[in-house]
C-alpha positions in Angstrom: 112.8 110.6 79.8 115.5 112.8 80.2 116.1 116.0 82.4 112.5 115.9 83.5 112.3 112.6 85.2 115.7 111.4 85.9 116.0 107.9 87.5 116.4 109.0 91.3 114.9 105.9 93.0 116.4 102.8 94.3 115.1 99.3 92.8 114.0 97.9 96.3 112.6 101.6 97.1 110.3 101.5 93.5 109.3 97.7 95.0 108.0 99.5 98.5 106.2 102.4 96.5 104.3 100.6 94.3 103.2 97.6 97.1 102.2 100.9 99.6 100.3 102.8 96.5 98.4 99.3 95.8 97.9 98.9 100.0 96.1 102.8 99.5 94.3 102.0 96.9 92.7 99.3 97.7 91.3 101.5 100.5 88.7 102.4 97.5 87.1 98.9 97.9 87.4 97.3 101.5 88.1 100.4 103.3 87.3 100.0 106.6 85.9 103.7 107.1 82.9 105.5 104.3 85.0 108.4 102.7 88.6 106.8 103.2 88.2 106.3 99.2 90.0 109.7 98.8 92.8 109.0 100.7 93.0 105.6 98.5 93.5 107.4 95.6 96.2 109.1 96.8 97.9 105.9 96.4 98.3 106.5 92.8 100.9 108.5 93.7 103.5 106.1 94.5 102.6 103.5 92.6 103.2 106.1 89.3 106.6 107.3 91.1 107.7 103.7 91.7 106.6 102.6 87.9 109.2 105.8 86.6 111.6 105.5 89.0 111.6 108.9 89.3 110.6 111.1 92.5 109.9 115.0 91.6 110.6 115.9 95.1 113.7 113.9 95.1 114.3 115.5 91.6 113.3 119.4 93.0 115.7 118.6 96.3 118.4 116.7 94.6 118.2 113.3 95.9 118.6 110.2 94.6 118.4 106.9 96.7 120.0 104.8 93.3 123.6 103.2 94.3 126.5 105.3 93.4 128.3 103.3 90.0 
């Protein structure tokens, strides 16, 4: 991956963003509230940043949540 998408994300950390993108999306099909669909697919978002490992934010503002080696 290189430069672009540098490992910045701790292992339990990619765990919690994929489990919270699957919670969102599954707004899409027993939302409790018409419309909330949208906000479930935001939750591709983290479950796509917790598959990489890589956060751009993290990568834009230079953290990374990996343990020092």
């Amino acid at each position: 991956m290189g430069d672009m998408l540098p490992k910045n994300e701790h292992p339990i950390e990619r765990g919690f963003r994929v489990v919270a993108g699957v919670g969102l999306l599954s707004l899409l099909v027993v939302g409790p509230v018409p419309g909330w669909g949208l906000a479930g697919l935001i939750g591709l978002v983290p479950i796509a940043t917790g598959v990489l490992g890589s956060c751009p934010i993290y990568t834009v503002l230079g953290v990374s949540t990996l343990p020092k080696e």
